[in-house]
N, C-alpha and C positions, 0 to 999 in steps of 0.2 A: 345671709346678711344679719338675722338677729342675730347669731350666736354673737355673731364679731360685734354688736352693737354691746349686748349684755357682758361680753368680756371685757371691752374697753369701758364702758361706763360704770364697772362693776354693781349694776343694778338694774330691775326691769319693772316698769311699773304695768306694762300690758301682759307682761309673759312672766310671772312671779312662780308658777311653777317649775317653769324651766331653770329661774333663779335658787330657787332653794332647791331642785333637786340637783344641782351641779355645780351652778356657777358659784354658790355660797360657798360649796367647798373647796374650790379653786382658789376660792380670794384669802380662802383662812390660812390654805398654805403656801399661799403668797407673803401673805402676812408673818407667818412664822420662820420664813425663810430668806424674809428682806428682800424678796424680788417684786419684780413688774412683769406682770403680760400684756399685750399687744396682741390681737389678733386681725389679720389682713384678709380679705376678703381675694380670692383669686377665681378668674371666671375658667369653666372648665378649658377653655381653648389655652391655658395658658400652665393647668397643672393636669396634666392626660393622663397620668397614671391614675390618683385617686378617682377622677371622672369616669375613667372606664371602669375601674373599681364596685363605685359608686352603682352603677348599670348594669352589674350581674345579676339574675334572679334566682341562678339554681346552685345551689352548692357546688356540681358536677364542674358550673364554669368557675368558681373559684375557689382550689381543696388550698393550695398557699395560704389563702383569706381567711382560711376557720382552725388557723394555729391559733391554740388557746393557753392560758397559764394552767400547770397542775395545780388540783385542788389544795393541795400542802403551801402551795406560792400565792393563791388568792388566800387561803386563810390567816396567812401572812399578814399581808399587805391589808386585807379586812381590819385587823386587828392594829393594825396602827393608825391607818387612815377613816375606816368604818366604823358605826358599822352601817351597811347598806342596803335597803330595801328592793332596789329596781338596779336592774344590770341593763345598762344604756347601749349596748355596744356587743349581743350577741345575739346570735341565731339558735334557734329551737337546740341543735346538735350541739353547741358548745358554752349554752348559758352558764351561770355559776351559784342562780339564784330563780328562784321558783318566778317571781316575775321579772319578764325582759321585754328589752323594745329591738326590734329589727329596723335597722334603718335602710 
């Protein structure tokens, strides 16, 4: 539920970390791109697949889940959008950056 609060309000006054390390970048290329996000809150009984997703612990039950981008394609994408301190969004095996968070 924060995230969807911080992306629709495009600002956080309790969770400002969260906001600059993400959501700031969200809204900038929002902004350069003349769109809008909306973000919807869905409770797991209603989106199963990311929930079970969500619920794996060991690599072993999700190798589909740890497709990663080649380093040539993050370096890419770094370079237009980054550049980026913390990689949100990987596991020890497929990070792309010395610190990461596992969610």
């Amino acid at each position: 539920m924060t995230t969807c609060a911080i992306i629709n309000k495009q600002s956080s006054y309790r969770h400002q970390h969260l906001h600059q390390l993400l959501a700031s970048k969200i809204f900038d290329l929002c902004h350069r791109y003349h769109t809008r996000l909306f973000a919807t809150y869905l409770p797991g009984q209603q989106n199963t697949v990311a929930d079970r997703l969500s619920r794996l612990t060991a690599p072993s039950q999700y190798p589909q889940a740890t497709a990663s981008l080649s380093a040539l394609s993050f370096q890419m994408i770094q370079q237009v959008f980054g550049p980026w301190t913390v990689d949100l969004f990987a596991t020890y095996h497929n990070r792309k950056l010395p610190l990461f968070m596992s969610w």
